[in-house]
DSSP file (Angstrom, degrees, kcal/mol; ACC not computed):
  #  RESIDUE AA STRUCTURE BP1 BP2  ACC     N-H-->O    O-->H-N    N-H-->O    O-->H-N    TCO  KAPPA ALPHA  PHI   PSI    X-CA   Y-CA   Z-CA
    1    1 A X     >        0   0    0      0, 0.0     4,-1.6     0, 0.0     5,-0.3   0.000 360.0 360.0 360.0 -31.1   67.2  -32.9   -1.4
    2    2 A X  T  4  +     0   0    0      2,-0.2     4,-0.4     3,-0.1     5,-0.1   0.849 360.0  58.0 -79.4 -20.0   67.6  -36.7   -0.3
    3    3 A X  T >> S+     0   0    0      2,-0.2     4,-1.8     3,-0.2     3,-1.5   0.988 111.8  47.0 -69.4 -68.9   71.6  -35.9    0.9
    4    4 A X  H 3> S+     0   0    0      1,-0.3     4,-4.3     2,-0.2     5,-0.2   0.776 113.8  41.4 -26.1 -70.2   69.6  -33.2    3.3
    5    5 A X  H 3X S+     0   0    0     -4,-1.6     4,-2.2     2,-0.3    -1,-0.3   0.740 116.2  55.1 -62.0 -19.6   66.9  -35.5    4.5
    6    6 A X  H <> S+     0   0    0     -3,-1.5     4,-1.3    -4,-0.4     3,-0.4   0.962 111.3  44.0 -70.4 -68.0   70.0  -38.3    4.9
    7    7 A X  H  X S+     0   0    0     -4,-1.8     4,-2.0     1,-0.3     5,-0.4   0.889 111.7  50.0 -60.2 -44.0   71.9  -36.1    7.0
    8    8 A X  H  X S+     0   0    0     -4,-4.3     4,-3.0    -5,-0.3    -1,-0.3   0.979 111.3  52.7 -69.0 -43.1   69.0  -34.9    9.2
    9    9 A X  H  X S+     0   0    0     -4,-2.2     4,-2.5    -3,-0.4     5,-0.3   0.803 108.0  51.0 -47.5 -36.7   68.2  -38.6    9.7
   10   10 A X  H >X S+     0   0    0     -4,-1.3     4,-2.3    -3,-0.2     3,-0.6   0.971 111.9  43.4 -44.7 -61.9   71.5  -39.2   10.7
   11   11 A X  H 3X S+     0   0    0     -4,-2.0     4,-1.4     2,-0.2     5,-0.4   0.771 109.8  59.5 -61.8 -31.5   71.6  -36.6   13.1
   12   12 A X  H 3X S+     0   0    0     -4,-3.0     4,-1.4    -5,-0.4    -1,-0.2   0.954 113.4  39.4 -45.9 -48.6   68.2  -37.7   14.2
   13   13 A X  H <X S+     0   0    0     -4,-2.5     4,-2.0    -3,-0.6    -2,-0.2   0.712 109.0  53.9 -92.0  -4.5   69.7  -41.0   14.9
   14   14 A X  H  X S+     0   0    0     -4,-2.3     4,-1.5    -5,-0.3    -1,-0.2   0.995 110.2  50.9 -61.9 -56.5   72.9  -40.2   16.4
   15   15 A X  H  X S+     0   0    0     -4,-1.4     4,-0.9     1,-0.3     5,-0.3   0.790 108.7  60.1 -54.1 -40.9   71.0  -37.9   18.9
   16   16 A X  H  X S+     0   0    0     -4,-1.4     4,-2.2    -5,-0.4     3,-0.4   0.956 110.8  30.6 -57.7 -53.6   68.9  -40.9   19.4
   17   17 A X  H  X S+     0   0    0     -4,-2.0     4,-1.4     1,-0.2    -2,-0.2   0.632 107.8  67.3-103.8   7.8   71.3  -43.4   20.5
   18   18 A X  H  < S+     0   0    0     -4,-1.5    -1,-0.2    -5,-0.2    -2,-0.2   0.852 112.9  38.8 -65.2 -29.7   73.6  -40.8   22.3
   19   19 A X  H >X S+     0   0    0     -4,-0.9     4,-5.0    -3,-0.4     3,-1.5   0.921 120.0  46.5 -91.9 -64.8   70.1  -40.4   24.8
   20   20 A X  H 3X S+     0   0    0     -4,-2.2     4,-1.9    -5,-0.3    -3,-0.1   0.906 108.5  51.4 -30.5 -65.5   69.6  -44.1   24.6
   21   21 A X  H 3< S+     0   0    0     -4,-1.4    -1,-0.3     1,-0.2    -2,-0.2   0.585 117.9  44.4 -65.4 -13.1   73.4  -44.9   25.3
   22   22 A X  H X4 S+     0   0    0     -3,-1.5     3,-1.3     1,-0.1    -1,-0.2   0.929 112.7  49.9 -78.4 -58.4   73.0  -42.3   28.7
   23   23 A X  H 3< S+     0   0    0     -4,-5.0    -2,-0.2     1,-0.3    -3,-0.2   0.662 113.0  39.2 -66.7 -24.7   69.9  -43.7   29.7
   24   24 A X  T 3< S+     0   0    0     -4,-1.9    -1,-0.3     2,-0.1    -2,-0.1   0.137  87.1 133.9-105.0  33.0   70.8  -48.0   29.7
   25   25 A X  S <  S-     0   0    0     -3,-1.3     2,-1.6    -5,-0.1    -3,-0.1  -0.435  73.7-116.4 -66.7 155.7   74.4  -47.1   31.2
   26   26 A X  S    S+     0   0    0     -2,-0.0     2,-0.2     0, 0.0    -1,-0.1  -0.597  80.3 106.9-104.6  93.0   75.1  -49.2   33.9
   27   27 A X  S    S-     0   0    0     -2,-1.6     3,-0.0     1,-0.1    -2,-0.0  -0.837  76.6 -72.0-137.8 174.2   75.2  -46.2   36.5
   28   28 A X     >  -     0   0    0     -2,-0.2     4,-1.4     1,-0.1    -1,-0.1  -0.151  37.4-111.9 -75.3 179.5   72.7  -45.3   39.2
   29   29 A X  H  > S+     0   0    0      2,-0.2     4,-1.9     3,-0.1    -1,-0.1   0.976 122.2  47.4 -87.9 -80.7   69.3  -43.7   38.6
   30   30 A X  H  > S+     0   0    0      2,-0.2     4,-2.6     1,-0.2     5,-0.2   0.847 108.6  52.1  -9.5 -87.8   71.0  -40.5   40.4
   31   31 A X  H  > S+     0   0    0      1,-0.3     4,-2.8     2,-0.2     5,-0.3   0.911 108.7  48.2 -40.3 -75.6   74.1  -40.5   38.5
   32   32 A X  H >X S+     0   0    0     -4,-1.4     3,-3.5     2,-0.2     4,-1.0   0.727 110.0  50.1  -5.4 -98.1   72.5  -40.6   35.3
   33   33 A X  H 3X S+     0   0    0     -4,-1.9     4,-2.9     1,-0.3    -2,-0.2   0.733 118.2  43.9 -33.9 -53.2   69.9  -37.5   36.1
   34   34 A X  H 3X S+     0   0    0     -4,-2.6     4,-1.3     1,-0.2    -1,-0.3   0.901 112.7  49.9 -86.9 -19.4   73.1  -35.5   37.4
   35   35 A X  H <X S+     0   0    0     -3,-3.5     4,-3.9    -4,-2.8     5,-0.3   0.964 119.8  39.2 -29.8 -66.4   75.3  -36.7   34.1
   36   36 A X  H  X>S+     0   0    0     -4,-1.0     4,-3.8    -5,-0.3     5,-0.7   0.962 113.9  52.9 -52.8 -60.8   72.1  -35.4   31.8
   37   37 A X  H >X5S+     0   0    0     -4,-2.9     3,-4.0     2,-0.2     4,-1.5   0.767 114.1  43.0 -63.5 -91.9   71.8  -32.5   34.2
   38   38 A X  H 3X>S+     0   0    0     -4,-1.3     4,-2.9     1,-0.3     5,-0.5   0.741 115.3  49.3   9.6 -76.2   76.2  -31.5   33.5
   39   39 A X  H 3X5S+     0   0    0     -4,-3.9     4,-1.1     1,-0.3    -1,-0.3   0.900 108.5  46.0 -76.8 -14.7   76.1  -32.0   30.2
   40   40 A X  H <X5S+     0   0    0     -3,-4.0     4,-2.2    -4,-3.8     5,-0.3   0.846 113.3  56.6 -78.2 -18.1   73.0  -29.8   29.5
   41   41 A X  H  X<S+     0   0    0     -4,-1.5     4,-1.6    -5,-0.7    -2,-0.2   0.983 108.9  42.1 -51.6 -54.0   74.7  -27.3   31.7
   42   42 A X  H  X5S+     0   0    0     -4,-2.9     4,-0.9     2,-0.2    -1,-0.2   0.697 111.8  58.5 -73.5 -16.7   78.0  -27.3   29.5
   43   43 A X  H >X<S+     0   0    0     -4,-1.1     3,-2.5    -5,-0.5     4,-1.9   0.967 105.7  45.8 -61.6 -71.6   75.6  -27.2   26.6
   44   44 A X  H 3X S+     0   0    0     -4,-2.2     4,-1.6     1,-0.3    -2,-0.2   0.740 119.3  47.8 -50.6 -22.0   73.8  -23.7   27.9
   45   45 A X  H 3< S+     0   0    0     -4,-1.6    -1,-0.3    -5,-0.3    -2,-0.2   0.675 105.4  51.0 -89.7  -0.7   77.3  -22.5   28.4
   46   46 A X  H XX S+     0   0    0     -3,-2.5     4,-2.7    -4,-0.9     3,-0.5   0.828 115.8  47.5 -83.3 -70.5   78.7  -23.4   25.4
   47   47 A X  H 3X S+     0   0    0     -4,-1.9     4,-2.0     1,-0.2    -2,-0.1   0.831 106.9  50.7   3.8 -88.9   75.8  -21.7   24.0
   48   48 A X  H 3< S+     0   0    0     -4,-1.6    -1,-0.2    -5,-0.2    -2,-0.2   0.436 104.8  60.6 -80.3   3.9   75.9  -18.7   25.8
   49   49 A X  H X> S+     0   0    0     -3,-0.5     4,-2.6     2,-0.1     3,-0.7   0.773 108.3  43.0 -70.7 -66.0   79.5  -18.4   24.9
   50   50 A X  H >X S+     0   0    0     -4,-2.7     3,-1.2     1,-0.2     4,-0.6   0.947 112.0  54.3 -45.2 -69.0   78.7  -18.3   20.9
   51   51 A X  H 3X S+     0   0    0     -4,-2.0     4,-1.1     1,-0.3    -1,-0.2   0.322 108.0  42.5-121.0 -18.7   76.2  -16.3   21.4
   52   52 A X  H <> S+     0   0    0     -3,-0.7     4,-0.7     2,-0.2    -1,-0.3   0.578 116.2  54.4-103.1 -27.9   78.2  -13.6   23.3
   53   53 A X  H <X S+     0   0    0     -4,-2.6     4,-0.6    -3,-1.2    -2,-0.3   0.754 110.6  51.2 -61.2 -36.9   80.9  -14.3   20.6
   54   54 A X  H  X S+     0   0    0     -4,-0.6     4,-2.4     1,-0.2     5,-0.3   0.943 108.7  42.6 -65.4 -62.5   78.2  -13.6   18.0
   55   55 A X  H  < S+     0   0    0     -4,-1.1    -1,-0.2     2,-0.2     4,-0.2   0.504 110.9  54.0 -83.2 -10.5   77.0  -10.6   19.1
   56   56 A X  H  X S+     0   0    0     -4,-0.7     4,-0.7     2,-0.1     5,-0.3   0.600 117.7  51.4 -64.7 -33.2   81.3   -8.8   20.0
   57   57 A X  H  X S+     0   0    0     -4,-0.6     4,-2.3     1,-0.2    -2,-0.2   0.980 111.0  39.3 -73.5 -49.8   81.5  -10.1   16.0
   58   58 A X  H  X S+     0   0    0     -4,-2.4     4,-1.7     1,-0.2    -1,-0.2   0.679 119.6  47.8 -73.9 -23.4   78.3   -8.2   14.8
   59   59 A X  H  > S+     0   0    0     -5,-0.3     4,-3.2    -4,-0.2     5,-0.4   0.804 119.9  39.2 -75.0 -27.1   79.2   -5.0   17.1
   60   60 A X  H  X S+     0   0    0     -4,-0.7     4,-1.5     1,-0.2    -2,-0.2   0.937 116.9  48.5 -80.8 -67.5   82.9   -5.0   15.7
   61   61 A X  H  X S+     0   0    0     -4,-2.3     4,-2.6    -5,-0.3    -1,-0.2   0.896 109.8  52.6 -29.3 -66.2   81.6   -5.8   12.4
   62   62 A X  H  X S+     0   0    0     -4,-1.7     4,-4.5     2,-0.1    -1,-0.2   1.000 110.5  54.0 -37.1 -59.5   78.6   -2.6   12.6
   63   63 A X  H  X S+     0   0    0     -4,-3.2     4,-1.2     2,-0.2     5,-0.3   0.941 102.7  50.4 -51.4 -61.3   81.5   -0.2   13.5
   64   64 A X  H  X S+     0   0    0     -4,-1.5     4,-2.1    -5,-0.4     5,-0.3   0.801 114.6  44.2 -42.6 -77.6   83.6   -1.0   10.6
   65   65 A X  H  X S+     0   0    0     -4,-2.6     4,-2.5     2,-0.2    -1,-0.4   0.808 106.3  65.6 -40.5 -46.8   80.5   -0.4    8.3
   66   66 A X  H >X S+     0   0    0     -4,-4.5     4,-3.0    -3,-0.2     3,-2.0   0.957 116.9  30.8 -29.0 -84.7   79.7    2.8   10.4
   67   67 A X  H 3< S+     0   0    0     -4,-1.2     4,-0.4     1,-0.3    -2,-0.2   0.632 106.0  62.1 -69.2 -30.1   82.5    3.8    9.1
   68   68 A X  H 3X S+     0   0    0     -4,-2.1     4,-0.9    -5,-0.3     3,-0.5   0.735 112.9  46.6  -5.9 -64.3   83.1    2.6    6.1
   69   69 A X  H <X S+     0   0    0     -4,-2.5     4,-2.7    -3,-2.0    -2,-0.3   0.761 104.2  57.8 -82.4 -32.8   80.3    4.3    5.3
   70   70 A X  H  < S+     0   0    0     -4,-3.0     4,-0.4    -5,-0.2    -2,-0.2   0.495 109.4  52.1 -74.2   0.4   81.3    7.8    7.1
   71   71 A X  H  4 S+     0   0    0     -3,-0.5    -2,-0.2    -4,-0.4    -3,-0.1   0.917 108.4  49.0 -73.6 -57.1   84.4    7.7    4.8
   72   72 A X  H >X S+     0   0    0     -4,-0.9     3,-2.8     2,-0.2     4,-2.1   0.915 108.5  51.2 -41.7 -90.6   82.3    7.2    1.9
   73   73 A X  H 3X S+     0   0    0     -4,-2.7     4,-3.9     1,-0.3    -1,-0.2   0.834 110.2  50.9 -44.9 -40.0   79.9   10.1    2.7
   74   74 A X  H 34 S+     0   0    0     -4,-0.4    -1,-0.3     2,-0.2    -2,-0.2   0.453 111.0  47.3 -84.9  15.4   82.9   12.6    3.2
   75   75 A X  H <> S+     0   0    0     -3,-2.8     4,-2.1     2,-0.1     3,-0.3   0.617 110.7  52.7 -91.2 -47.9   84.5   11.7   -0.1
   76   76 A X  H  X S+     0   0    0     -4,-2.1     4,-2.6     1,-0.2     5,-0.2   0.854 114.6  43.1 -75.7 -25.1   81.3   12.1   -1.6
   77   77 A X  H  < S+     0   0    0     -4,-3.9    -1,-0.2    -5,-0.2     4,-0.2   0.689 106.6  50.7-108.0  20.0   80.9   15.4   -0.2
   78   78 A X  H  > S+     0   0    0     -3,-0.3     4,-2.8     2,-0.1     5,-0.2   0.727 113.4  53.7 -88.7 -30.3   84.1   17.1   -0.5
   79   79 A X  H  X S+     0   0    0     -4,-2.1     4,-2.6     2,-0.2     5,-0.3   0.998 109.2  49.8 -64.7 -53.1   83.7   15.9   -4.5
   80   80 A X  H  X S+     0   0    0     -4,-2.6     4,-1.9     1,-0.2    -1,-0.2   0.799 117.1  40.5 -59.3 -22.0   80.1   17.6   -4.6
   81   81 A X  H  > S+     0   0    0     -5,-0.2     4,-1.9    -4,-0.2    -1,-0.2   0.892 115.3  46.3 -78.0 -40.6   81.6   20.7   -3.2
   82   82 A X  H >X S+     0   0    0     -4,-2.8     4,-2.1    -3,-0.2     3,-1.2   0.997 117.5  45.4 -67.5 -70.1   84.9   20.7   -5.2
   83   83 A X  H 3X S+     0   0    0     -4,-2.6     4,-2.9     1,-0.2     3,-0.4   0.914 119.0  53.1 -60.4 -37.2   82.3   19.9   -8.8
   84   84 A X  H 3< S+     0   0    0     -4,-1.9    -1,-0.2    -5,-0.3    -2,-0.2   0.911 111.2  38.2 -37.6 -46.6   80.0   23.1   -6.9
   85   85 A X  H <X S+     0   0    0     -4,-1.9     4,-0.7    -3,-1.2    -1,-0.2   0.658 116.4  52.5 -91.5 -20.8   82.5   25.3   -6.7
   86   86 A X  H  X S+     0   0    0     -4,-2.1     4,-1.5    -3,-0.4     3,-0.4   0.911 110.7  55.1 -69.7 -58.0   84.1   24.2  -10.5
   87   87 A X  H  < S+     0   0    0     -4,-2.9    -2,-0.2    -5,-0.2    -3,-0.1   0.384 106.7  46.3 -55.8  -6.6   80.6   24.7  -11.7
   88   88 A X  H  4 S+     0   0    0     -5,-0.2    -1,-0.2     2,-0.1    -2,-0.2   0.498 106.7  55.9-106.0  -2.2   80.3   28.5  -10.4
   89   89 A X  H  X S+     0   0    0     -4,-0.7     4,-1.6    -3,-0.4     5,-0.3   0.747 108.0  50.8 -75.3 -33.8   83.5   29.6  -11.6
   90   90 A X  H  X S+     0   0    0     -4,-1.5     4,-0.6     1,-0.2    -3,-0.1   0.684 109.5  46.2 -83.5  -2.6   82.4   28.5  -15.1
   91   91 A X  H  > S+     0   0    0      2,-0.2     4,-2.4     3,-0.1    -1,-0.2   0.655 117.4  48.6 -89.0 -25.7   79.1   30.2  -15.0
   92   92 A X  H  4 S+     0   0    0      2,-0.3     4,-0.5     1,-0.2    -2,-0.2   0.914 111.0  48.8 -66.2 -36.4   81.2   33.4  -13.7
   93   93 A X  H >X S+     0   0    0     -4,-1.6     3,-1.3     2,-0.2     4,-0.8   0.885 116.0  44.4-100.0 -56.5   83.5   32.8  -16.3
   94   94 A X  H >X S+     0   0    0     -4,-0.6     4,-3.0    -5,-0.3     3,-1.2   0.996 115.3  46.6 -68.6 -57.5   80.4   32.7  -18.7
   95   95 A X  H 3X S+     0   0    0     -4,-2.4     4,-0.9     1,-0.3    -1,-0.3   0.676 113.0  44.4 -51.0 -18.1   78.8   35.5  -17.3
   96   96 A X  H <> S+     0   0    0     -3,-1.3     4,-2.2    -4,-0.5    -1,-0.3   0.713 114.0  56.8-114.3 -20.4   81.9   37.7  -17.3
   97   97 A X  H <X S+     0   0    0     -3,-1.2     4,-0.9    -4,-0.8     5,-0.4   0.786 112.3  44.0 -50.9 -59.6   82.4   36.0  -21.4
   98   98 A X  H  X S+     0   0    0     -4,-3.0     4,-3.6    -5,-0.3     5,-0.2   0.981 108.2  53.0 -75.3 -41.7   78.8   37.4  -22.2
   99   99 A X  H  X S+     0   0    0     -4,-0.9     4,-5.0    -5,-0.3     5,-0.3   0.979 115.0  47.1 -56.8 -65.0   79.4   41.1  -20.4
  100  100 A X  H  X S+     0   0    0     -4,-2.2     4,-0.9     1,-0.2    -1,-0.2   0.779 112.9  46.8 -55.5 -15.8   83.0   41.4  -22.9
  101  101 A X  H  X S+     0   0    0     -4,-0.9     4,-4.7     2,-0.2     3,-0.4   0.846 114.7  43.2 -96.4 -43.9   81.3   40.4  -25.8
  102  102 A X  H  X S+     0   0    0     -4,-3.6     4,-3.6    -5,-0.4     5,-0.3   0.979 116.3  51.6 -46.7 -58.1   78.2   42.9  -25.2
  103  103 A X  H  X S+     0   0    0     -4,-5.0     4,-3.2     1,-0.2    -1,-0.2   0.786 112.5  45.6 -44.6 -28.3   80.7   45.5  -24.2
  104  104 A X  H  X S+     0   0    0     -4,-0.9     4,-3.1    -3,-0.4    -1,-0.2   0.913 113.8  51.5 -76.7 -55.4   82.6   44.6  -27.6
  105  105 A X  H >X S+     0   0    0     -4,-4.7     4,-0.9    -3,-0.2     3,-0.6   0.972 111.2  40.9 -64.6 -46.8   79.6   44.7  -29.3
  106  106 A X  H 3X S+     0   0    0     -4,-3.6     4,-1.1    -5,-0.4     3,-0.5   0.940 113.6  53.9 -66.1 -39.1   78.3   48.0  -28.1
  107  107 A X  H 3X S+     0   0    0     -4,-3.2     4,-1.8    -5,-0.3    -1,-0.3   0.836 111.2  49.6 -57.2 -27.6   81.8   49.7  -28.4
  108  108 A X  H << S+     0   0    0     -4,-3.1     4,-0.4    -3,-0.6    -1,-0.2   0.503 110.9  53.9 -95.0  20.2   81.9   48.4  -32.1
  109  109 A X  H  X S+     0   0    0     -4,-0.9     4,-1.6    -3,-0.5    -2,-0.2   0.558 108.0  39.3-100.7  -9.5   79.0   49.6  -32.3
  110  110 A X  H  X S+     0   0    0     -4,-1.1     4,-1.5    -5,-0.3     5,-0.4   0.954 108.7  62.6 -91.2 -36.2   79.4   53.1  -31.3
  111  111 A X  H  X S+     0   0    0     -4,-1.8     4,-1.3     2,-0.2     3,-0.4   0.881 108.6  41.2 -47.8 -44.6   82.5   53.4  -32.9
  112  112 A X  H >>>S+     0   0    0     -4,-0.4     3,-0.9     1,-0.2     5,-0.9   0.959 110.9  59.4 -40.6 -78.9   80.5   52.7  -36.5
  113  113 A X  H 3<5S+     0   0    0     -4,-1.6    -2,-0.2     1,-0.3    -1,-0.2   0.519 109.5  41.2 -30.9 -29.2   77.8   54.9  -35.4
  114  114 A X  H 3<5S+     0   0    0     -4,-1.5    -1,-0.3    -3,-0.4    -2,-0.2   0.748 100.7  68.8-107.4 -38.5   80.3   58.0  -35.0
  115  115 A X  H <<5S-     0   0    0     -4,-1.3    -2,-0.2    -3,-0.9    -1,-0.1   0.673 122.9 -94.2 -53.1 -16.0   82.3   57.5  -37.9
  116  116 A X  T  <5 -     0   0    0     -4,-0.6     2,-0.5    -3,-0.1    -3,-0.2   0.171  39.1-122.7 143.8  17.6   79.5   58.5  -40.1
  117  117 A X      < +     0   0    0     -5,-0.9     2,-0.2     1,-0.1    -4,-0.1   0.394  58.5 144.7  18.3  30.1   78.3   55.1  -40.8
  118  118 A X              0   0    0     -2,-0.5    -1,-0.1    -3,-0.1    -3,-0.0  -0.367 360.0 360.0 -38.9 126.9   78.5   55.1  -45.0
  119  119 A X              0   0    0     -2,-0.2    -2,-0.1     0, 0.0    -1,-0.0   0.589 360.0 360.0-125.4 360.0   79.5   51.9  -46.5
């Protein structure tokens, strides 16, 4: 925490005698104000440069995740369709498993039943 509060002080005082060092120049009263004036100018465009940089990074940046993430969803739902359709052939498969085995049963059962069913 005291390297933070060092460094801010620095930059406090840097900022400090940067203002100072404008302000005692030996230039006119004039000069000065339109110096001050220039360099906040190139500041706010400097700014608004970043800032227009910021926001092309975070659009470019969105898409990518749009899609990224619309990849994502259509993997996940061609697998939930593929495991759907894997799971209703194997209940067909059981269902058509239970129907042969009844049938089996009932045919070995009629077949006892007519043979005179003596043991």
């Amino acid at each position: 925490m005291e390297e933070r509060s060092g460094f801010g002080y620095f930059l406090l005082g840097l900022g400090i005698g940067v203002a100072a060092g404008i302000l005692w120049a030996p230039r006119a009263g004039e000069e000065t104000r339109q110096l001050i004036a220039d360099k906040a100018g190139e500041g706010a465009d400097y700014l608004k440069a970043r800032t227009q940089e910021g926001k092309e990074y975070l659009r470019q940046r969105s898409e990518d995740l749009k899609g990224s993430a619309s990849d994502l969803y259509e993997k996940g739902r061609s697998t939930v369709a593929r495991h759907k359709e894997n799971l209703n052939a194997a209940v067909e498969a059981g269902k058509q498993a239970y129907r042969d085995a009844v049938s089996d049963i009932k045919t070995t059962g009629e077949s006892t039943s007519t043979s005179g069913g003596t043991v």
